[in-house]
TORKOL-4160 file (C-alpha; in steps of 0.2 Angstrom, whole numbers, padded with zeros to 4 digits, m for minus):
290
<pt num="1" X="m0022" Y="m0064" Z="m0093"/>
<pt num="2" X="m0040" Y="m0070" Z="m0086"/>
<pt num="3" X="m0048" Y="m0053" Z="m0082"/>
<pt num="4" X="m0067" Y="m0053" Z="m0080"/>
<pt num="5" X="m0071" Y="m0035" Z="m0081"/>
<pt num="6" X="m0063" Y="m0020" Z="m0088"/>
<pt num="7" X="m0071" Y="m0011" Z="m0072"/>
<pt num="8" X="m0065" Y="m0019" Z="m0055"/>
<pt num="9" X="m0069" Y="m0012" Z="m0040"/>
<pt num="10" X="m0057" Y="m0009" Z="m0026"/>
<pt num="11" X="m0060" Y="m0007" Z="m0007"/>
<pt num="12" X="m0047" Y="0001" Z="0006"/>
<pt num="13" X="m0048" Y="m0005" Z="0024"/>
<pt num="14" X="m0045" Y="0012" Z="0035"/>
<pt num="15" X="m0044" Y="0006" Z="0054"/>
<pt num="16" X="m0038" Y="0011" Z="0070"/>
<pt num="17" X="m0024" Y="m0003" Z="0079"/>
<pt num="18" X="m0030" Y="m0013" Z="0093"/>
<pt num="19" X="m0018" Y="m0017" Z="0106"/>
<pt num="20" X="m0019" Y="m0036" Z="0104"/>
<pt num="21" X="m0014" Y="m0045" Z="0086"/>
<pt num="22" X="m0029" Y="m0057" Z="0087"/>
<pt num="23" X="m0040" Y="m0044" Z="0089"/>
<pt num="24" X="m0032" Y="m0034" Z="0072"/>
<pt num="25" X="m0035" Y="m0049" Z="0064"/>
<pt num="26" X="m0053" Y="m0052" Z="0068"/>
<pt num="27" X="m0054" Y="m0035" Z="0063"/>
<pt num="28" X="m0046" Y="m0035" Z="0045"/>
<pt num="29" X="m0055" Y="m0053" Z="0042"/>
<pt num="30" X="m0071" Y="m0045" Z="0044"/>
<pt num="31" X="m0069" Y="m0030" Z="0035"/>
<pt num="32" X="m0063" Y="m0040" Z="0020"/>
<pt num="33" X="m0079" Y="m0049" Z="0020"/>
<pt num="34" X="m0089" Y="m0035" Z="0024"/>
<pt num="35" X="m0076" Y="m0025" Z="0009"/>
<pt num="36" X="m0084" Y="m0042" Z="m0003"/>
<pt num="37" X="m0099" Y="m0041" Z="0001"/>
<pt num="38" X="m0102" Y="m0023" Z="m0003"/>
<pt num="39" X="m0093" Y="m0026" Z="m0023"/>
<pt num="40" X="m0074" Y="m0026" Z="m0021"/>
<pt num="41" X="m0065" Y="m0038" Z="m0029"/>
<pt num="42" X="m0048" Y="m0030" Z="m0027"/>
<pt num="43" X="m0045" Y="m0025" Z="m0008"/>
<pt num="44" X="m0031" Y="m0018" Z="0003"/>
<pt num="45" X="m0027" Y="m0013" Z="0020"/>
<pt num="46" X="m0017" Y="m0001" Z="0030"/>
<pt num="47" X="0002" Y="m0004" Z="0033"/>
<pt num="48" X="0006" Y="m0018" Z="0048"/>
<pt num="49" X="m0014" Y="m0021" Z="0049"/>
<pt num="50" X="m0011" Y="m0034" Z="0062"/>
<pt num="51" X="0000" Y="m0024" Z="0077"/>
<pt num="52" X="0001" Y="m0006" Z="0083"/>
<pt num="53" X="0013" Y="0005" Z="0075"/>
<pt num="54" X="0026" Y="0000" Z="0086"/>
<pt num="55" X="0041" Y="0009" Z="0077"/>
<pt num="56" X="0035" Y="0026" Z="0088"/>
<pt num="57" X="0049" Y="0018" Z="0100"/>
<pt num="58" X="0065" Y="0008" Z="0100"/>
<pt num="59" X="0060" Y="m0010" Z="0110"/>
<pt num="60" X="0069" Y="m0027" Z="0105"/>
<pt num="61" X="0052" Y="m0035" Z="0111"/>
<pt num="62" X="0041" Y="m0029" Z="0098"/>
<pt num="63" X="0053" Y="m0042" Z="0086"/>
<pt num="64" X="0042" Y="m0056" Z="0093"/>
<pt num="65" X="0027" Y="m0048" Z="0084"/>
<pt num="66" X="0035" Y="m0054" Z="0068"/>
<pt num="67" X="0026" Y="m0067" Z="0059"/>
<pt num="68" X="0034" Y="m0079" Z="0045"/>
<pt num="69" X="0026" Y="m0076" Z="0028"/>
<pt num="70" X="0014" Y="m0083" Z="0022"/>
<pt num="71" X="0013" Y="m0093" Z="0037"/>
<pt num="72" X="m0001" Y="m0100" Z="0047"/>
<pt num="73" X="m0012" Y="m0079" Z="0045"/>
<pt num="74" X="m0004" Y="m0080" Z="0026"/>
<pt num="75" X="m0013" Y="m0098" Z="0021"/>
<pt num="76" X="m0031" Y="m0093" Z="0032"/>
<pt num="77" X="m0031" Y="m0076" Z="0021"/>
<pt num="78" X="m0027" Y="m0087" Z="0005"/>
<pt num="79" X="m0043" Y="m0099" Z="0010"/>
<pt num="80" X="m0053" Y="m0080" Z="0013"/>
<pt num="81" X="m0048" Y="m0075" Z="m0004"/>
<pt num="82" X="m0056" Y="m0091" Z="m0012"/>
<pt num="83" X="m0069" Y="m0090" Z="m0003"/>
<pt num="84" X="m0074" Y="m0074" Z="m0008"/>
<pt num="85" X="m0065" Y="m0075" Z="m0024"/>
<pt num="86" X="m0056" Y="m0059" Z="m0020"/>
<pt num="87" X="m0039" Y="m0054" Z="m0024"/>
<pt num="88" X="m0031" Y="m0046" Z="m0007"/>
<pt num="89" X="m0014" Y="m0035" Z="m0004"/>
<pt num="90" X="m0012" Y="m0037" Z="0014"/>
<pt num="91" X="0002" Y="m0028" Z="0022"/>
<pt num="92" X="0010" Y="m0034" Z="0040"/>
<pt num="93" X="0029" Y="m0035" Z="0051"/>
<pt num="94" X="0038" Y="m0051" Z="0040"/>
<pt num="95" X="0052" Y="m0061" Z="0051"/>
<pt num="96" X="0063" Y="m0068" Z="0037"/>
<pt num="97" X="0078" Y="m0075" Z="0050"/>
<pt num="98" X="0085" Y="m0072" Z="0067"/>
<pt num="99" X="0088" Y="m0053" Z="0067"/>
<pt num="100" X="0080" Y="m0050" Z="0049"/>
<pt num="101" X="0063" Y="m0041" Z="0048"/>
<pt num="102" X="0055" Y="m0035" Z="0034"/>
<pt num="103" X="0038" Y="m0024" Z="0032"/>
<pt num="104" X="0030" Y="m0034" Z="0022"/>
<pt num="105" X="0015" Y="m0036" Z="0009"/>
<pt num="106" X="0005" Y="m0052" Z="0005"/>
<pt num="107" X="m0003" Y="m0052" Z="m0013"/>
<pt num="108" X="m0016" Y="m0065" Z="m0016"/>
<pt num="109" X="m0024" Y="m0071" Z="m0030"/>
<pt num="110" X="m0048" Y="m0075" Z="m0030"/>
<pt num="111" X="m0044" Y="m0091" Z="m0031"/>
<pt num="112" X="m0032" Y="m0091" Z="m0017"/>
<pt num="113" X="m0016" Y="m0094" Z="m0024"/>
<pt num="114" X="0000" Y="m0087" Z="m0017"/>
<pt num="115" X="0006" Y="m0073" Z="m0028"/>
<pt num="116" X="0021" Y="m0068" Z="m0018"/>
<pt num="117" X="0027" Y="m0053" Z="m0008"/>
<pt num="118" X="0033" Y="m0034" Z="m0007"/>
<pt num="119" X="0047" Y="m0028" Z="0005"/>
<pt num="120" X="0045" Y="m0011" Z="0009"/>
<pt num="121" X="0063" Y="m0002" Z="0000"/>
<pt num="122" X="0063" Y="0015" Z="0008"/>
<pt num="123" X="0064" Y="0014" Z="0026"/>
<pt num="124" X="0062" Y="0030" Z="0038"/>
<pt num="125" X="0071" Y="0036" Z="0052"/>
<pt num="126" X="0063" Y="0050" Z="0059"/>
<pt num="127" X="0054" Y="0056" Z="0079"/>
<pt num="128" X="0041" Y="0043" Z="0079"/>
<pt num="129" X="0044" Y="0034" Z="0067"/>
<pt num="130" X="0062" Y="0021" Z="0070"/>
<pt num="131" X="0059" Y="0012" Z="0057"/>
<pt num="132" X="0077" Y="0009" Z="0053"/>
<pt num="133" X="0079" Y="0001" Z="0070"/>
<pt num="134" X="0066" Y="m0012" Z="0065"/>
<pt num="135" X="0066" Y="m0016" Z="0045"/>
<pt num="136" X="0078" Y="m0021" Z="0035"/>
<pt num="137" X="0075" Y="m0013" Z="0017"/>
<pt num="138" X="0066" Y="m0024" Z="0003"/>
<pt num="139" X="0076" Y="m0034" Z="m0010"/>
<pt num="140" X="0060" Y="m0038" Z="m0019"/>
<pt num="141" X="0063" Y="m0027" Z="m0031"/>
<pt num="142" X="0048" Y="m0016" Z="m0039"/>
<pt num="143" X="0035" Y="m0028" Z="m0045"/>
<pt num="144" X="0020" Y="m0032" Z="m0053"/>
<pt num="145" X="0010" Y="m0043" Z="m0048"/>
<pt num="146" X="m0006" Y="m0052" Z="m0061"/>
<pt num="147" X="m0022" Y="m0054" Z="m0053"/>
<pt num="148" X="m0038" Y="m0060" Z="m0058"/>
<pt num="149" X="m0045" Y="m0043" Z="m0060"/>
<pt num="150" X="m0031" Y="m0033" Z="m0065"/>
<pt num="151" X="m0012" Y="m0031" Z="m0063"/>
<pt num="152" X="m0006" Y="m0022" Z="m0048"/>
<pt num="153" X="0010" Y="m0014" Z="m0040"/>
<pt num="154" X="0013" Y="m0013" Z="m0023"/>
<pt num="155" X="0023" Y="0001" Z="m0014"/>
<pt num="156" X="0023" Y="0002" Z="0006"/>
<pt num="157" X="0021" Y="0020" Z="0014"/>
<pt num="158" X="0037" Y="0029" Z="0013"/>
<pt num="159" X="0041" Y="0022" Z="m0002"/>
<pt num="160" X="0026" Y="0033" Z="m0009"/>
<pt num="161" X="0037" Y="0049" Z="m0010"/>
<pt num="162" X="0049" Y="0043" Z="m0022"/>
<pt num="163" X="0044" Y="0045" Z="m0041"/>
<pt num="164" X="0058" Y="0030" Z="m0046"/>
<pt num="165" X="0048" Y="0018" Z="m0036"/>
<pt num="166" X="0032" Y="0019" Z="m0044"/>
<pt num="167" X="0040" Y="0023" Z="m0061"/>
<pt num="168" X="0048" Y="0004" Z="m0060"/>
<pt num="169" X="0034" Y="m0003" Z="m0054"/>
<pt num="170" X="0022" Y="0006" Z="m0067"/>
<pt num="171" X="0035" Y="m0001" Z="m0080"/>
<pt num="172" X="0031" Y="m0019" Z="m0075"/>
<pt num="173" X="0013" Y="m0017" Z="m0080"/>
<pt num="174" X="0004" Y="m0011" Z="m0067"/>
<pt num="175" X="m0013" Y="m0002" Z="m0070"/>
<pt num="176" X="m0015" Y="0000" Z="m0051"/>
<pt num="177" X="0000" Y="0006" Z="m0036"/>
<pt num="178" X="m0008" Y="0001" Z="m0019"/>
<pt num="179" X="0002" Y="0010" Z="m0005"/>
<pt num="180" X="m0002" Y="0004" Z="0012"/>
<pt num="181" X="0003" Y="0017" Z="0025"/>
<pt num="182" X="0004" Y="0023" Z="0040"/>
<pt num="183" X="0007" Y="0041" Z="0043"/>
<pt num="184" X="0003" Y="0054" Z="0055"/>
<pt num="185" X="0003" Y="0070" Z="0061"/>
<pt num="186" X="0016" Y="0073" Z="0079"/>
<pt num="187" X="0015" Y="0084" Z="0095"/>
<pt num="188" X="0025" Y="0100" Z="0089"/>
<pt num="189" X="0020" Y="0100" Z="0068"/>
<pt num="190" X="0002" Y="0106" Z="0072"/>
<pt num="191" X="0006" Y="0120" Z="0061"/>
<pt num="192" X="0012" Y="0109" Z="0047"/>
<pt num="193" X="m0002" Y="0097" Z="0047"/>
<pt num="194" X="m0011" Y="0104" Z="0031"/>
<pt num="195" X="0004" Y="0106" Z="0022"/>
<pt num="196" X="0010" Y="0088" Z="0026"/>
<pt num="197" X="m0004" Y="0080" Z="0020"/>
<pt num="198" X="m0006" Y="0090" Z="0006"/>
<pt num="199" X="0011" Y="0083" Z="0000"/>
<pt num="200" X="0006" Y="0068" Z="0004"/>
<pt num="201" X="m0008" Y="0066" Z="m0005"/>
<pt num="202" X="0000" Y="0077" Z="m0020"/>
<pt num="203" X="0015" Y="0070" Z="m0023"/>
<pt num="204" X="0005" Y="0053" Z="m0025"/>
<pt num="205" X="m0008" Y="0059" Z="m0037"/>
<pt num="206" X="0008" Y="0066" Z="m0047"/>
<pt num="207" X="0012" Y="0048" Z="m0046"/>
<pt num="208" X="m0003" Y="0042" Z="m0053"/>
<pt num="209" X="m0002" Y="0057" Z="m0068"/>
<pt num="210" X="0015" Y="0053" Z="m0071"/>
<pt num="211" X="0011" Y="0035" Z="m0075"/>
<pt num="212" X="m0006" Y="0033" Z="m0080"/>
<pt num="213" X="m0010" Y="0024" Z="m0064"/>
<pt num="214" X="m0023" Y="0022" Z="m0052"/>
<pt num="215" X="m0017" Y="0024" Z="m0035"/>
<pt num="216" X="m0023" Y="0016" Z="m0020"/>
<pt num="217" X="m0016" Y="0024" Z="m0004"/>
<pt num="218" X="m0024" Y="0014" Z="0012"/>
<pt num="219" X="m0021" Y="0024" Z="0028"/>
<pt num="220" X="m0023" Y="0020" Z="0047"/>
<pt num="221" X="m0032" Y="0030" Z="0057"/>
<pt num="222" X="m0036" Y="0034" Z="0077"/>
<pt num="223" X="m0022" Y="0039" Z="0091"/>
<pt num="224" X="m0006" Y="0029" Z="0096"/>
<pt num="225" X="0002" Y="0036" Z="0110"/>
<pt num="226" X="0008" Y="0055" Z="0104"/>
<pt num="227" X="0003" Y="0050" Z="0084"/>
<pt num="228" X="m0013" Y="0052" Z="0075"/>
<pt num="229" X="m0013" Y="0044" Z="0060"/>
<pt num="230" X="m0023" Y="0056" Z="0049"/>
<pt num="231" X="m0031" Y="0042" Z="0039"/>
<pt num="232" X="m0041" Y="0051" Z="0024"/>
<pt num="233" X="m0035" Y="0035" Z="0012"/>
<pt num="234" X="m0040" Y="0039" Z="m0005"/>
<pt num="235" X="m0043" Y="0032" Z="m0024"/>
<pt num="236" X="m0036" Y="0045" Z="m0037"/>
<pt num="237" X="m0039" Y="0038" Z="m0057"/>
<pt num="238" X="m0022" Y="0042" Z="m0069"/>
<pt num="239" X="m0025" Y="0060" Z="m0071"/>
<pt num="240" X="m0023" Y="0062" Z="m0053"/>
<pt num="241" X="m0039" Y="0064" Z="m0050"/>
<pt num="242" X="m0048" Y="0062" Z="m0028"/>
<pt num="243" X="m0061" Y="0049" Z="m0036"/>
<pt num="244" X="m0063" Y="0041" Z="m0017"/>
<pt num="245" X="m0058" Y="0048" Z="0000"/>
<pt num="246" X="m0062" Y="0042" Z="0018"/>
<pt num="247" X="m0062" Y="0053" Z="0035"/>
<pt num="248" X="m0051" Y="0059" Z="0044"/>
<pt num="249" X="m0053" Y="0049" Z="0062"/>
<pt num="250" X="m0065" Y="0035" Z="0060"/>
<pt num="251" X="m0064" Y="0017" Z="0050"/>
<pt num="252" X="m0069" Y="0015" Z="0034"/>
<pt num="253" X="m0069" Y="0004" Z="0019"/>
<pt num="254" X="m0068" Y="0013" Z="0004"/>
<pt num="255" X="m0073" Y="0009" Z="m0016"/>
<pt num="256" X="m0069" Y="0016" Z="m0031"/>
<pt num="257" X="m0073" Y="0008" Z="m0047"/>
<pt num="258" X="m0059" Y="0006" Z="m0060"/>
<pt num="259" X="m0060" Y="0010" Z="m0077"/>
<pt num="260" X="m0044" Y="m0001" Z="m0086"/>
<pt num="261" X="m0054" Y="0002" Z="m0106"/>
<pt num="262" X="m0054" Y="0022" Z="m0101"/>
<pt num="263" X="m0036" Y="0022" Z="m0094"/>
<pt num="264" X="m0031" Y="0015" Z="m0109"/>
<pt num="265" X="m0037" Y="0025" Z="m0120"/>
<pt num="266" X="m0030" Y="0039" Z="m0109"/>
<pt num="267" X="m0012" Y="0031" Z="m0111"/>
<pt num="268" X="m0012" Y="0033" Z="m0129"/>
<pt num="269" X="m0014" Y="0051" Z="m0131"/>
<pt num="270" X="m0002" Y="0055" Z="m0116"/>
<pt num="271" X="0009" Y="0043" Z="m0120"/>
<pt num="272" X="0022" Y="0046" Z="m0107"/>
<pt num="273" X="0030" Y="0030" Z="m0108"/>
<pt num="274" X="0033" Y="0031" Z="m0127"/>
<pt num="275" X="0044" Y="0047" Z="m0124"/>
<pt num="276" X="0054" Y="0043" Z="m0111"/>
<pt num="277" X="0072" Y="0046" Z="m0115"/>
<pt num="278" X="0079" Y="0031" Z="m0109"/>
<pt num="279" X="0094" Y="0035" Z="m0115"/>
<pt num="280" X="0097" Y="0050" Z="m0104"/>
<pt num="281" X="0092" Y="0043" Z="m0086"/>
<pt num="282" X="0108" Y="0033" Z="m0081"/>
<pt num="283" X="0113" Y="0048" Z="m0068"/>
<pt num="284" X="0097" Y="0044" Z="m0059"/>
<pt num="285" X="0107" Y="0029" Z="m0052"/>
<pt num="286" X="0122" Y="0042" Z="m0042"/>
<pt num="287" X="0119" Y="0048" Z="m0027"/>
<pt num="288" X="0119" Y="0065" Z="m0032"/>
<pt num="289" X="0126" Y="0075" Z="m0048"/>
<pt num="290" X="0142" Y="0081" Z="m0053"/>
């Protein structure tokens, strides 16, 4: 381990999609170097930074919007991250072969290096969001992934629901979970809308709680077609604690400082992992129970 600090800070990148891919781009380059030069040294955007949230319909052209990882956007970012010395999770629409797609996250190292990626595992199928028509679920398994300033996991959106998923990832090390996401309210729900994104943000800090984790959730913001993303990305610390939140409708970067000496100390006296009865979890892998 080659941490320099026991207190990184993290930056979330919260913005509204531009039609055009270039112009995403543009955007996220310049909000990581605005993100570096404000004191992050951890940063992350939203889910698919660099297209619109294309899943709100079914439409065989938006495949060509796939891009190889790391590729040609993969090595620039890995040149922006040494030059800044910055460690980045950058989440985009992976093509992995003819017909296979994955939504995918780039991590990379400050001094550039390729640490690898994250396919997204759960995969949604509801109005507005056909993601089943588009990605294939992850095979990446949970991971961890070593960076300068810390060691991170790296969950995508829907995958932020399930407790199993940031339990594994938590049990490869991780002091951070970063969740890009894109989720928003529909035409129809408005009566739902406080209590869908009090789940959401709930059953995330539960996440953080449950494992002693900071988590990261980096949403997108602004109008696309009939969804609004309801942005409001946030840093809770590992007693599930709102340490950072951004607005509702407008772009943000947001920075939380991280306190890795206090979250270890915190792991010791609620030492969740020490008590886990391994030994009674097996019927977590069924379906459902007898």
């Amino acid at each position: 381990m080659w941490y320099i600090s026991d207190m990184p800070k993290v930056a979330l990148i919260q913005q509204p999609s531009a039609p055009a891919m270039e112009e995403n781009k543009r955007r996220t380059e310049a909000a990581i170097c605005e993100a570096a030069a404000g004191g992050a040294q951890i940063i992350c955007t939203q889910e698919m930074c660099t297209t619109p949230y294309f899943c709100r319909t079914q439409d065989c052209a938006a495949f060509d919007l796939a891009e190889e990882m790391p590729g040609a956007w993969g090595k620039k970012l890995q040149g922006l991250a040494a030059k800044l010395e910055v460690a980045l999770v950058v989440a985009g629409f992976e093509r992995r072969a003819p017909g296979v797609y994955h939504n995918t996250a780039m991590v990379i190292d400050a001094d550039g290096k390729f640490l690898g990626t994250y396919r997204k595992m759960h995969i949604p199928q509801d109005p507005g969001f056909e993601e089943k028509f588009y990605f294939t679920p992850g095979d990446t398994g949970y991971k961890c992934f070593d960076t300068k300033f810390g060691k991170i996991g790296v969950l995508i959106c829907w995958d932020q629901w399930y407790p199993e998923a940031a339990r594994l990832t938590a049990l490869q090390g991780a002091q951070v979970l970063f969740y890009p996401t894109a989720i928003g309210w529909i035409p129809g729900e408005e009566g739902l809308y406080a209590a869908q994104h009090h789940a959401w943000e709930t059953v995330q800090c539960g996440h953080a709680v449950a494992n002693g984790c900071y988590v990261c959730a980096a949403n997108r913001c602004g109008t696309e077609g009939e969804t609004t993303f309801w942005g409001q990305s946030f840093v809770a610390d590992y007693c599930g604690q709102v340490i950072a939140k951004a607005p509702v409708d407008a772009p943000a970067i947001l920075y939380a400082d991280l306190d890795f000496e206090a979250q270890e100390d915190h792991r010791r006296i609620w030492p969740f992992f020490r008590d886990r009865r391994i030994d009674s979890y097996s019927p977590i892998t069924q379906r459902w129970g007898e």
